[in-house]
Biopython code that builds the backbone (N, CA, C, O; Angstrom):
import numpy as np
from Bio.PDB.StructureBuilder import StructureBuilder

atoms = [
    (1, "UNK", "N", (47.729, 103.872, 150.501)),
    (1, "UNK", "CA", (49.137, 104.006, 150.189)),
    (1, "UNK", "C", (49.996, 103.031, 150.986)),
    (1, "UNK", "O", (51.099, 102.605, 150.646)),
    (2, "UNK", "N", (49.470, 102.807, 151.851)),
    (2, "UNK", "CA", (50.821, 101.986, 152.927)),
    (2, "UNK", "C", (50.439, 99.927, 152.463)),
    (2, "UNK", "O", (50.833, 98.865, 152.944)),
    (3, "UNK", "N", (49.642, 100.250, 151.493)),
    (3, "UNK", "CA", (50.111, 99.349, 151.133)),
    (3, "UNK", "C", (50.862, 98.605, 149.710)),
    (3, "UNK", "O", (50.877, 97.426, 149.356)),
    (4, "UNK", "N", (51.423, 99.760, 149.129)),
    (4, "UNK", "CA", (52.758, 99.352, 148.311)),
    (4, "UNK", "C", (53.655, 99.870, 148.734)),
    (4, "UNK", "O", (54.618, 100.119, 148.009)),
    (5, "UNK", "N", (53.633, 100.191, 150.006)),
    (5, "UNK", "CA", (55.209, 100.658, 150.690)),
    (5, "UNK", "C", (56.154, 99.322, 150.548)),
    (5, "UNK", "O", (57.343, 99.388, 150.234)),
    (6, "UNK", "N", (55.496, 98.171, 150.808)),
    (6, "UNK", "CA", (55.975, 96.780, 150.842)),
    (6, "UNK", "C", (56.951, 96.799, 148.734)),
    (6, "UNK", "O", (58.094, 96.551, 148.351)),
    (7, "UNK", "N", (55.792, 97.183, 148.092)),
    (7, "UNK", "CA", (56.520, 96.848, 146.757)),
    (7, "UNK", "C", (57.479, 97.712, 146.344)),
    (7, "UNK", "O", (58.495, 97.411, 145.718)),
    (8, "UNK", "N", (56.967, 99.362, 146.893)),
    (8, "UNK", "CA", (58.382, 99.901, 146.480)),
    (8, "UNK", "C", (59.503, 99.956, 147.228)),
    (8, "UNK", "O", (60.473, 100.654, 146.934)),
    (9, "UNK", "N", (59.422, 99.188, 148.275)),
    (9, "UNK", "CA", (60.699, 98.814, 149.076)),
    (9, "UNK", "C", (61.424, 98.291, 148.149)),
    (9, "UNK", "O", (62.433, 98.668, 147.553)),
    (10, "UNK", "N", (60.355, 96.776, 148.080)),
    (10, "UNK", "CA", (61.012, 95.847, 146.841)),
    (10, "UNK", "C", (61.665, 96.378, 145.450)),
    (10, "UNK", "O", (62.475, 95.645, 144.883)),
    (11, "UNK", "N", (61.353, 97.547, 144.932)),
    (11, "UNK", "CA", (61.722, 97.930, 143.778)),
    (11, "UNK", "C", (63.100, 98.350, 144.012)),
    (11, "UNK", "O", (64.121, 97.806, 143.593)),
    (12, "UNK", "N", (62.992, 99.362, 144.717)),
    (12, "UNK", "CA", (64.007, 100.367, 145.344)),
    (12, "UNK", "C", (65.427, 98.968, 145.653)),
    (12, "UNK", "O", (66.426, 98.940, 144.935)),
    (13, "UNK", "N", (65.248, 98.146, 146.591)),
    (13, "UNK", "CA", (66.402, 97.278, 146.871)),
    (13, "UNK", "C", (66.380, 96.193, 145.611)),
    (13, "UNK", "O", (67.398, 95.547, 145.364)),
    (14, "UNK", "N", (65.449, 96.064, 145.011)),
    (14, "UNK", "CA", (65.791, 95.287, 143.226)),
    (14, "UNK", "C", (66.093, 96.016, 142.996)),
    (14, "UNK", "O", (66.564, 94.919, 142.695)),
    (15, "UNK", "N", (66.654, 97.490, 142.566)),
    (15, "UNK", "CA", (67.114, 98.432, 141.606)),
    (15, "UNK", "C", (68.562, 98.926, 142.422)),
    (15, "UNK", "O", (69.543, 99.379, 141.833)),
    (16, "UNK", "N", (68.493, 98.795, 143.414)),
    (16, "UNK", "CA", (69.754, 99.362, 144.218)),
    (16, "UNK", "C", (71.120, 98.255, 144.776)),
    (16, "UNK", "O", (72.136, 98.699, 145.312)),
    (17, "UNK", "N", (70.901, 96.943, 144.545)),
    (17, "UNK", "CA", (71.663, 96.023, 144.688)),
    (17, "UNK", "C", (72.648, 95.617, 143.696)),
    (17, "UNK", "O", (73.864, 95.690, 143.877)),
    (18, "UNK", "N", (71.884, 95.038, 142.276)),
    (18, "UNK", "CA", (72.761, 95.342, 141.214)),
    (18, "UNK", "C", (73.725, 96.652, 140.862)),
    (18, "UNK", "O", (74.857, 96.448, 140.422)),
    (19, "UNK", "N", (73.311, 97.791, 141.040)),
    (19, "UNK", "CA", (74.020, 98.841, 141.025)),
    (19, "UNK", "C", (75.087, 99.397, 141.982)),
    (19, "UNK", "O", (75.896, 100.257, 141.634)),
    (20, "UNK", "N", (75.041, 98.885, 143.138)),
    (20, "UNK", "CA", (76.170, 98.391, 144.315)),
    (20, "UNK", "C", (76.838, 97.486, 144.021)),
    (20, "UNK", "O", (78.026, 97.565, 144.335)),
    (21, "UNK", "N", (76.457, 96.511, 143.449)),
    (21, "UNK", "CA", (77.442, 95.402, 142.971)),
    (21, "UNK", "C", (78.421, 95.931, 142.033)),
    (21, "UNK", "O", (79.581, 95.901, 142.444)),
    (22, "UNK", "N", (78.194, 96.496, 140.659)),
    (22, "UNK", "CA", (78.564, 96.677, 139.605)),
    (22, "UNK", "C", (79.425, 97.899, 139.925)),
    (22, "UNK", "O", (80.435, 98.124, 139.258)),
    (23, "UNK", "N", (78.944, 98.904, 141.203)),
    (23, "UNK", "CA", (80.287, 99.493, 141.443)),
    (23, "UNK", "C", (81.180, 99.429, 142.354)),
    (23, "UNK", "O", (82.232, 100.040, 142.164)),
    (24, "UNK", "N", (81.020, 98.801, 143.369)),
    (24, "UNK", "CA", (82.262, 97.806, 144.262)),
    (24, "UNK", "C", (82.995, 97.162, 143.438)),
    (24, "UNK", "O", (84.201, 97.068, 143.668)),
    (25, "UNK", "N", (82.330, 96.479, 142.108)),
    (25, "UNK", "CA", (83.285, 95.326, 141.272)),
    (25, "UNK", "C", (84.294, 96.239, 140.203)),
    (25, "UNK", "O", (85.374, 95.887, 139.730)),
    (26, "UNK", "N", (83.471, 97.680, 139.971)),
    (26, "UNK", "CA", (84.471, 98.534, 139.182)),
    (26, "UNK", "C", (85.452, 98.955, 140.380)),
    (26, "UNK", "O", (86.573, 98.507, 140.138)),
    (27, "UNK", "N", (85.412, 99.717, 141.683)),
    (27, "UNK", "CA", (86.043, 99.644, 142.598)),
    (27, "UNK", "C", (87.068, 98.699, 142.873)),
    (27, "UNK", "O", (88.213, 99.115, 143.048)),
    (28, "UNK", "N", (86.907, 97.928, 142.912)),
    (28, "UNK", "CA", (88.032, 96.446, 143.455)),
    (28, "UNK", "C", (88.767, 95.450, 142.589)),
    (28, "UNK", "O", (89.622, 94.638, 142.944)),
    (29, "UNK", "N", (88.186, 95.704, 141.182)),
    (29, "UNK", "CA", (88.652, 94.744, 140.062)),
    (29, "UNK", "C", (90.365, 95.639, 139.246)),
    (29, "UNK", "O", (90.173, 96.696, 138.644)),
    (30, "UNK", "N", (91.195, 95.328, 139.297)),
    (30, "UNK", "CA", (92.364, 95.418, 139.152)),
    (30, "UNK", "C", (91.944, 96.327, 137.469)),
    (30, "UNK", "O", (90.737, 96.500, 137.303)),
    (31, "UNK", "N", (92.635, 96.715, 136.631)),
    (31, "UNK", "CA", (92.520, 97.848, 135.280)),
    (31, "UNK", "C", (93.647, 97.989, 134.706)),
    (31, "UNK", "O", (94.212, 99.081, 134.649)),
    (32, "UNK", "N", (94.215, 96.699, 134.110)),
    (32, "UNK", "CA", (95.328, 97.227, 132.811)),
    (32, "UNK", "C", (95.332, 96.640, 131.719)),
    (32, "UNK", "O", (95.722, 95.553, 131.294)),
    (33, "UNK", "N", (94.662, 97.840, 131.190)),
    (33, "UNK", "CA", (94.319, 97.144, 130.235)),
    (33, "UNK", "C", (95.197, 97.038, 129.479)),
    (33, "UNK", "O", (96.275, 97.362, 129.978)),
    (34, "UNK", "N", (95.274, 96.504, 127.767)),
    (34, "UNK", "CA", (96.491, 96.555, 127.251)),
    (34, "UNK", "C", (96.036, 95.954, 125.279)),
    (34, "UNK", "O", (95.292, 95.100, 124.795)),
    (35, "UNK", "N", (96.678, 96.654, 124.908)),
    (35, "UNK", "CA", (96.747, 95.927, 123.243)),
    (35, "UNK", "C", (95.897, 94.913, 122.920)),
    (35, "UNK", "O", (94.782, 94.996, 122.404)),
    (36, "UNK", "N", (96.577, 93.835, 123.304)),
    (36, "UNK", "CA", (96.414, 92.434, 123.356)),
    (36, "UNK", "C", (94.814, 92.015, 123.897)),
    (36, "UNK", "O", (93.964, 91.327, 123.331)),
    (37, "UNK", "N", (94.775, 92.723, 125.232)),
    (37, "UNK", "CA", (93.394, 92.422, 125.577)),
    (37, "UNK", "C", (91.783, 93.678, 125.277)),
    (37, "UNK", "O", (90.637, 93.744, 125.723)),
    (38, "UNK", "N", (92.706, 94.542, 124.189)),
    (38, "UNK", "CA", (91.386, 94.601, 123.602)),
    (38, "UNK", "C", (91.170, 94.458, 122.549)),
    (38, "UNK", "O", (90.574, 95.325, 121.909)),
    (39, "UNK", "N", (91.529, 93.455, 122.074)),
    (39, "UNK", "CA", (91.659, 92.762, 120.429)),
    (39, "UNK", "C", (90.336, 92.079, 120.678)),
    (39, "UNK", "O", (89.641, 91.842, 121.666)),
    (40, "UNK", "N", (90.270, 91.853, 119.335)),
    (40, "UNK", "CA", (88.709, 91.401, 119.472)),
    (40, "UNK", "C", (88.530, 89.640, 119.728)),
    (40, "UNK", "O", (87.500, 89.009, 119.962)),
    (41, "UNK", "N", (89.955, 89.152, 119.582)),
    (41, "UNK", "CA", (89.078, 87.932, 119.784)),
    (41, "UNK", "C", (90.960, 87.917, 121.329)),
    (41, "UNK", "O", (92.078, 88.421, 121.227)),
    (42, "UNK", "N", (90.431, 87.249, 122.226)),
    (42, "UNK", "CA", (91.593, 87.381, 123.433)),
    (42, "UNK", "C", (92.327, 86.230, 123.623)),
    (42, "UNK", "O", (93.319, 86.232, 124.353)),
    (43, "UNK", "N", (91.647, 84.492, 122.594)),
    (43, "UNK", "CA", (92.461, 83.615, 122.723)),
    (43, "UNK", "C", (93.658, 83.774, 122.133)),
    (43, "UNK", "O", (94.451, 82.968, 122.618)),
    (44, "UNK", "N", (94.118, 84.406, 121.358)),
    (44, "UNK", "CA", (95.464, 84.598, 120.395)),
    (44, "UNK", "C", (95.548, 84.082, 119.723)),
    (44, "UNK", "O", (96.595, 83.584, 119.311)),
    (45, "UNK", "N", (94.095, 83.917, 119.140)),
    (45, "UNK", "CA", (94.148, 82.938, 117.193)),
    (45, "UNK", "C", (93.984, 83.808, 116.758)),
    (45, "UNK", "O", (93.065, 84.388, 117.337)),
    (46, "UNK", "N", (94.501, 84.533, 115.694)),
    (46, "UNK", "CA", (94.571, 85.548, 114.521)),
    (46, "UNK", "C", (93.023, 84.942, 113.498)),
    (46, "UNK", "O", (92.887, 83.888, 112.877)),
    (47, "UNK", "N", (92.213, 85.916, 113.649)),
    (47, "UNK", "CA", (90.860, 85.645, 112.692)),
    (47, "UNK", "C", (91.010, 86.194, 111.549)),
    (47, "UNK", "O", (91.351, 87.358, 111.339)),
    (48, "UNK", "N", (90.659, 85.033, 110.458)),
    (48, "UNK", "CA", (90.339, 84.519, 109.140)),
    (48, "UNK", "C", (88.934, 84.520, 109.077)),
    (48, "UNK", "O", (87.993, 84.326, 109.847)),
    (49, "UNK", "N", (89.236, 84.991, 107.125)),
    (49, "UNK", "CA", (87.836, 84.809, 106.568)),
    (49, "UNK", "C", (86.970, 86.340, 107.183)),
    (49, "UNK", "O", (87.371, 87.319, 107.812)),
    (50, "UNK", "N", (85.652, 85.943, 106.642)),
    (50, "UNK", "CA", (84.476, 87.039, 107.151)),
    (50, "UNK", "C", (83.683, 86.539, 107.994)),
    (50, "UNK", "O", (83.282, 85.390, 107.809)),
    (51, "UNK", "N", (83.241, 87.326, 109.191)),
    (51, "UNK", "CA", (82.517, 87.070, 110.286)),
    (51, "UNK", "C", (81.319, 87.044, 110.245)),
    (51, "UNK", "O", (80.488, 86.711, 111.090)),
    (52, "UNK", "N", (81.194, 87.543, 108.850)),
    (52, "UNK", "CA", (79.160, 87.215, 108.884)),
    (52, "UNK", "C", (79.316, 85.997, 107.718)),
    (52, "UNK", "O", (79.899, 86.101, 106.639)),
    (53, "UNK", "N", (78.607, 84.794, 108.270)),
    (53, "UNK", "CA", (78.474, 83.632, 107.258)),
    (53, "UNK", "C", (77.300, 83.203, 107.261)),
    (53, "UNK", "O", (76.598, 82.868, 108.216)),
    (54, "UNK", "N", (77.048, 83.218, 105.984)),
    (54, "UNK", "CA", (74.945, 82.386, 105.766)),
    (54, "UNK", "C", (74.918, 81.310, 106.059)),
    (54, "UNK", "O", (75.681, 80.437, 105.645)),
    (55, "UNK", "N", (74.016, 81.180, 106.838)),
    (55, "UNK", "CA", (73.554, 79.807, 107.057)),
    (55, "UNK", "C", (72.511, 79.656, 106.344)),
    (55, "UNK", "O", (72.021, 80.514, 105.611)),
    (56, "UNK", "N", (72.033, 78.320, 106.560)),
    (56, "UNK", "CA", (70.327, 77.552, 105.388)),
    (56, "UNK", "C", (69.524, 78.329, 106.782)),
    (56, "UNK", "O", (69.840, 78.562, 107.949)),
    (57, "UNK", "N", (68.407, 78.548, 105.978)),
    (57, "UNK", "CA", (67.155, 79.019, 106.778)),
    (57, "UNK", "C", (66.712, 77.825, 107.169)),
    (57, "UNK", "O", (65.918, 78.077, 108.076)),
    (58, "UNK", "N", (66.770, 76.434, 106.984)),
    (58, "UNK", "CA", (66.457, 75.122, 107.180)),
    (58, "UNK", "C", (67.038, 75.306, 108.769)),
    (58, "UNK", "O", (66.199, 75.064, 109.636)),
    (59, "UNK", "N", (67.808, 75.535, 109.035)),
    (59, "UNK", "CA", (68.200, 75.304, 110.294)),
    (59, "UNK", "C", (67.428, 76.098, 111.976)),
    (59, "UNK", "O", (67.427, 75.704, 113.142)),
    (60, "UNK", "N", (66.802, 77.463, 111.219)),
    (60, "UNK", "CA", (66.301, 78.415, 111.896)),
    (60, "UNK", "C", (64.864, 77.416, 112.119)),
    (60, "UNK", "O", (64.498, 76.880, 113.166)),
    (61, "UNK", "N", (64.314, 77.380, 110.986)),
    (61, "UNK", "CA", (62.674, 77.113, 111.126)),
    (61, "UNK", "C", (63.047, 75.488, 111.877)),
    (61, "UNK", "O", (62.171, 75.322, 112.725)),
    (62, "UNK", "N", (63.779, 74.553, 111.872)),
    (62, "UNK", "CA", (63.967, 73.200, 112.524)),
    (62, "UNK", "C", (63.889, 74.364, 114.170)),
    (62, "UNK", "O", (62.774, 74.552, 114.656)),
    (63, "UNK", "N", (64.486, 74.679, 114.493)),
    (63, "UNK", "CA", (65.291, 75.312, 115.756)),
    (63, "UNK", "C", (63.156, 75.678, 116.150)),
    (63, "UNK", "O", (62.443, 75.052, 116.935)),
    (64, "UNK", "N", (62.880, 76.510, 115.514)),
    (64, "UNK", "CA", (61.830, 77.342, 116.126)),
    (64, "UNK", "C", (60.625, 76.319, 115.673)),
    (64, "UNK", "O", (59.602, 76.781, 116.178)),
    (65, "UNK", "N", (60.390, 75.432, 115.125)),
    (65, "UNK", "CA", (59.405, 74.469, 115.358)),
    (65, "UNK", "C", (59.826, 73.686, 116.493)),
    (65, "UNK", "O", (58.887, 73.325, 117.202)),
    (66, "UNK", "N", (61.285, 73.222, 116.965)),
    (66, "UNK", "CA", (61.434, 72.486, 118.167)),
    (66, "UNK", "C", (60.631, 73.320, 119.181)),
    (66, "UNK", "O", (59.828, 72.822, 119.970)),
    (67, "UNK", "N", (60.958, 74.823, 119.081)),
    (67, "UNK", "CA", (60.982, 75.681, 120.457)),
    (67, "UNK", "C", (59.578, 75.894, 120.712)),
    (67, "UNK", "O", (59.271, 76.315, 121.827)),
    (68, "UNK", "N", (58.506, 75.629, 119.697)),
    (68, "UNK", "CA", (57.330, 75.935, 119.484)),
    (68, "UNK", "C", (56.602, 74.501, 120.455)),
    (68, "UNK", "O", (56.008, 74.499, 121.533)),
    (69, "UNK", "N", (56.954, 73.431, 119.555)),
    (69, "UNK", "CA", (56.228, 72.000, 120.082)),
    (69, "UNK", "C", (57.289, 71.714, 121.398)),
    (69, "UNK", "O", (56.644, 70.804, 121.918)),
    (70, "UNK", "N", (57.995, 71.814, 121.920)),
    (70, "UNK", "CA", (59.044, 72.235, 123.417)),
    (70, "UNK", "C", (58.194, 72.882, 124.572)),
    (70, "UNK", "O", (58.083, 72.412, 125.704)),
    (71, "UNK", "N", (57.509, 74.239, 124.021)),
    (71, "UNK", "CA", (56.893, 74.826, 125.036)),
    (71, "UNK", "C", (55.511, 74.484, 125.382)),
    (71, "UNK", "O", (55.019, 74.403, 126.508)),
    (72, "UNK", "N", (54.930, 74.284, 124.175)),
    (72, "UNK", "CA", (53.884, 73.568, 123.758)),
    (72, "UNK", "C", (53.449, 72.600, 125.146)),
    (72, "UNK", "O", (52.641, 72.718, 126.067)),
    (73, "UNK", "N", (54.475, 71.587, 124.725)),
    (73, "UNK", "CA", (54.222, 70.380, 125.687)),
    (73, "UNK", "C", (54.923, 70.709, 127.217)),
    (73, "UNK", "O", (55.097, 69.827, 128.057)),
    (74, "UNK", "N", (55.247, 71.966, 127.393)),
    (74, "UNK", "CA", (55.596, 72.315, 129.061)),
    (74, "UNK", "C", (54.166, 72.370, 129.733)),
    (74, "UNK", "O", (54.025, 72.104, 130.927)),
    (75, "UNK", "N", (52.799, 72.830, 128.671)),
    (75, "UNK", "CA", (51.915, 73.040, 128.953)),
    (75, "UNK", "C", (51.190, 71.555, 130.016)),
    (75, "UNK", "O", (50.699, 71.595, 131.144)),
    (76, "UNK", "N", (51.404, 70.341, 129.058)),
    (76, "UNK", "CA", (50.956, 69.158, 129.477)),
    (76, "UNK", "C", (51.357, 69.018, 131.146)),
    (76, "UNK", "O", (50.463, 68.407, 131.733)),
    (77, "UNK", "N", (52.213, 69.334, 131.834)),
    (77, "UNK", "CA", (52.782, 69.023, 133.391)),
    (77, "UNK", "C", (51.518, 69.377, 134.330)),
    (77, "UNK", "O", (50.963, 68.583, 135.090)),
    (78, "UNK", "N", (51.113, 70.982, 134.086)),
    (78, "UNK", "CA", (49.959, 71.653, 134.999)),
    (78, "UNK", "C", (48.382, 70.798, 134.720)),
    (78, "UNK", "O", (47.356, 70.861, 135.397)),
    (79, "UNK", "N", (48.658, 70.026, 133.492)),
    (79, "UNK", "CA", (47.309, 69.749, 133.342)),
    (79, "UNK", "C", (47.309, 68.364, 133.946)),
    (79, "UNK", "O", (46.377, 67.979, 134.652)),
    (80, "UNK", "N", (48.215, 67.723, 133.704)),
    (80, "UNK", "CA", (48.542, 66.266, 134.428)),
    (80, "UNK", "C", (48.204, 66.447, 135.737)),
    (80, "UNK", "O", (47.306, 65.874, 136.354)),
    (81, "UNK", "N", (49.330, 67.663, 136.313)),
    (81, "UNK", "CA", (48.652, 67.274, 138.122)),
    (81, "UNK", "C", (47.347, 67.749, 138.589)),
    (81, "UNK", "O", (47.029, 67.550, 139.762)),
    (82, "UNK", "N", (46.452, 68.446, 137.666)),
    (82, "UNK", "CA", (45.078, 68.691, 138.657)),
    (82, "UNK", "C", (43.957, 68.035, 137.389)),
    (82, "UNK", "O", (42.743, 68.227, 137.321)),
    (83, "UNK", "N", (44.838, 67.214, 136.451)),
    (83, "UNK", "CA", (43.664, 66.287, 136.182)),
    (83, "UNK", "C", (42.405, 66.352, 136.647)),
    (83, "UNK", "O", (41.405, 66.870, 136.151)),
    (84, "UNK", "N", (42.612, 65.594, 137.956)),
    (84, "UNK", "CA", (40.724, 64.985, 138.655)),
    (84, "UNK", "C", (40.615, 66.607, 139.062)),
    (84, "UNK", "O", (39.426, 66.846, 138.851)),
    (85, "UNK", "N", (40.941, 67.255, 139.310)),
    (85, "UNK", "CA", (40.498, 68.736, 139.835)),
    (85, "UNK", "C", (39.284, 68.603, 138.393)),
    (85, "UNK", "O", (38.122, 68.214, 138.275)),
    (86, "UNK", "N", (40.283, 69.138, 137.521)),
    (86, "UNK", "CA", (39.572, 69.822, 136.095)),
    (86, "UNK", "C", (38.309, 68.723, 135.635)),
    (86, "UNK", "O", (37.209, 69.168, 135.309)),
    (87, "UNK", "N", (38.571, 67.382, 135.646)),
    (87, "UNK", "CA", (37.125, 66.533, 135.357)),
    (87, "UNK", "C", (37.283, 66.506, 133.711)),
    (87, "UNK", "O", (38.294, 66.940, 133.160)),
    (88, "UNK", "N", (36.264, 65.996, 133.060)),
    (88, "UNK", "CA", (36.282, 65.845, 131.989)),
    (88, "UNK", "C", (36.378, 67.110, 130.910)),
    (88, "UNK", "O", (37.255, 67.082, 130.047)),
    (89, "UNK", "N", (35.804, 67.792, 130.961)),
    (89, "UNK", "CA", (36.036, 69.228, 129.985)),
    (89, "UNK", "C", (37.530, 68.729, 130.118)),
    (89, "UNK", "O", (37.822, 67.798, 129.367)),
    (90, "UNK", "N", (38.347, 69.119, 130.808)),
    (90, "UNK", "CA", (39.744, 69.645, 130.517)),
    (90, "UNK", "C", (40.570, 68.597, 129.864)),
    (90, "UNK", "O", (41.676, 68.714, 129.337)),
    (91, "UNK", "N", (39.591, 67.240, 130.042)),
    (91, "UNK", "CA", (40.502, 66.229, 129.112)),
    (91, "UNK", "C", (40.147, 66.057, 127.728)),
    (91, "UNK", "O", (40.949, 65.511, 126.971)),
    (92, "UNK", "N", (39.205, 66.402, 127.381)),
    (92, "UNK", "CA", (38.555, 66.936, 126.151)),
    (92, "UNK", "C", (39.582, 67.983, 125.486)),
    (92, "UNK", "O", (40.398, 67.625, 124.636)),
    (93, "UNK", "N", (39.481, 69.178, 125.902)),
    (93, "UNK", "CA", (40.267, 70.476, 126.063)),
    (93, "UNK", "C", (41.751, 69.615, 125.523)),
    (93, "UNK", "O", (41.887, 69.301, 124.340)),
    (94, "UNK", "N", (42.541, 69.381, 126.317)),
    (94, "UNK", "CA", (43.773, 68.673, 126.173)),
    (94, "UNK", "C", (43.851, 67.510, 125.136)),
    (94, "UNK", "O", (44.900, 67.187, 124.579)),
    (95, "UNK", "N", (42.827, 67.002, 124.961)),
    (95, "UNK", "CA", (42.887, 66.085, 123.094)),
    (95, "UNK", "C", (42.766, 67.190, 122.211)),
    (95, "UNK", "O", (43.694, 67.500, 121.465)),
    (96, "UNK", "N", (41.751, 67.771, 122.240)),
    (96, "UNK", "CA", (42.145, 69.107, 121.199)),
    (96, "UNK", "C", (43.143, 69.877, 121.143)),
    (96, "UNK", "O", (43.480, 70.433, 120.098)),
    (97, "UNK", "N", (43.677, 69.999, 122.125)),
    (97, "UNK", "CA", (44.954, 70.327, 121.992)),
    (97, "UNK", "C", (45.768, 69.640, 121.635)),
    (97, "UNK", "O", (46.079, 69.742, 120.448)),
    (98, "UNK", "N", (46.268, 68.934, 122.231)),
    (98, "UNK", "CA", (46.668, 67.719, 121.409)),
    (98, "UNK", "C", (46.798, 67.703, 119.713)),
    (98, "UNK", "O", (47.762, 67.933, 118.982)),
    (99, "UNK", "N", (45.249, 67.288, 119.388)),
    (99, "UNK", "CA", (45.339, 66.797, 118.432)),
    (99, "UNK", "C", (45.766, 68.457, 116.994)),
    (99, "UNK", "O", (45.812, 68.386, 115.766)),
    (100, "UNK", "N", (45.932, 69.400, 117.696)),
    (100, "UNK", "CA", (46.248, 70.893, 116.761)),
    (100, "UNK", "C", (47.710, 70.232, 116.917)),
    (100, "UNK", "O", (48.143, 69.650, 115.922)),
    (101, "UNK", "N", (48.456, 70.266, 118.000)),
    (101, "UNK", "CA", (49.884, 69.793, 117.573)),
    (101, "UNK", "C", (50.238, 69.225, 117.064)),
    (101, "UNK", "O", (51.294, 69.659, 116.603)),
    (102, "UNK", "N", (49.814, 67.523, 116.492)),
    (102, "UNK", "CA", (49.914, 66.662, 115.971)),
    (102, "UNK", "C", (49.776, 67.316, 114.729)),
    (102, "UNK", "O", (50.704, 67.274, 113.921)),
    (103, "UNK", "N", (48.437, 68.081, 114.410)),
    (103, "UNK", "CA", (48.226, 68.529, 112.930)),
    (103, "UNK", "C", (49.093, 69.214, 112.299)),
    (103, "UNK", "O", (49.236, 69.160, 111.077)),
    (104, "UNK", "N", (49.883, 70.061, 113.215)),
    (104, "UNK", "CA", (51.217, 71.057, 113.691)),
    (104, "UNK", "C", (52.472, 70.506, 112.988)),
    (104, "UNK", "O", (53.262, 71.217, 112.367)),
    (105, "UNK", "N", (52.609, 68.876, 113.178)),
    (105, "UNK", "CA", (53.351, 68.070, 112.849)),
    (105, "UNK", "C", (53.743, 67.448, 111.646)),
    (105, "UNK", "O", (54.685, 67.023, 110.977)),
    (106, "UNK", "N", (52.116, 67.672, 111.748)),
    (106, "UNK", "CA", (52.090, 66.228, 110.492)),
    (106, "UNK", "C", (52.279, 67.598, 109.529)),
    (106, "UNK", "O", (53.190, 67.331, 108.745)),
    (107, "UNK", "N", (51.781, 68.950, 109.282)),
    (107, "UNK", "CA", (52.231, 70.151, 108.409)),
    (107, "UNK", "C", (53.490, 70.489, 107.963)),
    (107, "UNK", "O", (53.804, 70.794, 106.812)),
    (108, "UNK", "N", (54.677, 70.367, 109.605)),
    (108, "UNK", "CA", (55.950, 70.882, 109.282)),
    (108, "UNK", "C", (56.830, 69.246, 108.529)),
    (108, "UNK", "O", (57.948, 69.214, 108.015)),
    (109, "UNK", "N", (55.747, 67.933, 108.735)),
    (109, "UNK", "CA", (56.724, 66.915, 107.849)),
    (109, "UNK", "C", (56.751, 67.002, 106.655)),
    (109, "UNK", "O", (57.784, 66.943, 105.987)),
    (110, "UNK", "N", (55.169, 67.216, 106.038)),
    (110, "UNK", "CA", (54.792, 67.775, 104.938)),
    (110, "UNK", "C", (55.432, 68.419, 103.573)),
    (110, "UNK", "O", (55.647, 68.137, 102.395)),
    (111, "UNK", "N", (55.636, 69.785, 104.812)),
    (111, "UNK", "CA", (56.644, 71.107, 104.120)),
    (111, "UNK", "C", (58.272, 70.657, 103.997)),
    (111, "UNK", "O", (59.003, 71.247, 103.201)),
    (112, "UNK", "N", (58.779, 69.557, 104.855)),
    (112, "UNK", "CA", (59.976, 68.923, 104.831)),
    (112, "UNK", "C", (60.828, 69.859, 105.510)),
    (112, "UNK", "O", (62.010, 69.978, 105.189)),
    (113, "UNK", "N", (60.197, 70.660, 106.608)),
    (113, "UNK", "CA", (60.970, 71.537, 107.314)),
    (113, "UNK", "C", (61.799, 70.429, 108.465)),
    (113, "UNK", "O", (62.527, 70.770, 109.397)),
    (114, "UNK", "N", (61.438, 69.096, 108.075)),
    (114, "UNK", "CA", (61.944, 68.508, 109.555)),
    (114, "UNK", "C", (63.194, 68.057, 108.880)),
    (114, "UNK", "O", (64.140, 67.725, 109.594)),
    (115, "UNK", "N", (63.306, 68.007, 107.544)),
    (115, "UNK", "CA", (65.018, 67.656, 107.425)),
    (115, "UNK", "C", (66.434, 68.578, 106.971)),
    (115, "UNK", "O", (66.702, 69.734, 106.645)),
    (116, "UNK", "N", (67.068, 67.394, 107.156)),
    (116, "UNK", "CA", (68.801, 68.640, 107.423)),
    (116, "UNK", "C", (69.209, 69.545, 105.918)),
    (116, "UNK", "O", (69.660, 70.687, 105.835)),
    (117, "UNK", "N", (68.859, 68.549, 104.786)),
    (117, "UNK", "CA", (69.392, 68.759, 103.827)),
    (117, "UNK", "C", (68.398, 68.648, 102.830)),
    (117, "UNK", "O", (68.688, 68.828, 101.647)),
]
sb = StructureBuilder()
sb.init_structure("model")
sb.init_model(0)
sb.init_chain("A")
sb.init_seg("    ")
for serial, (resi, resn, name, xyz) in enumerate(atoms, 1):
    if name == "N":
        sb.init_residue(resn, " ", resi, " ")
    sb.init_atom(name, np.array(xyz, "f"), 0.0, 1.0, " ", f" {name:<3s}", serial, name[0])
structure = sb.get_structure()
């Protein structure tokens, strides 16, 4: 047992700090409220039109193939610096990898998910 005394310390002051904060700041933060500031939008432009507007699904799947081949290649950094550690397997490993993204690529040009219109 005495040895997650260390983590639930840690829990206990992660769980008890934010919640001291948030009520000192209700404590000390000034409260008048008023009309004006609980309107829904607080710059004082009067909103037009409807607030739900369609967009092209073209724009979603561009967005989440970036976020896909983005994280993808965060992967490449860890493998770069222990290279000579890993030896050949892992550069093998990393062309195959590689080369699935590329295939990844050459699929979403294909489908014409890579353009605007």
């Amino acid at each position: 047992m005495e040895k997650y005394v260390d983590v639930v310390v840690f829990l206990v002051v992660g769980a008890l700090v934010p919640v001291i904060g948030l009520i000192m700041a209700a404590l000390i933060r000034p409260s008048n409220p008023t009309s004006l500031k609980r309107a829904t939008y607080e710059c004082g432009e009067v909103p037009f039109g409807e607030g739900m507007v369609r967009f092209n699904i073209r724009y979603y799947v561009f967005a989440l193939v970036f976020v896909v081949f983005d994280v993808e290649t965060v992967f490449l950094y860890p493998w770069a610096v222990q290279l000579r550690k890993l030896g050949m397997f892992a550069l093998v490993e990393m062309f195959i990898f590689l080369l699935i993204l590329i295939f990844g690529l050459v699929y979403a040009w294909r489908k014409r998910v890579l353009e605007w219109s």
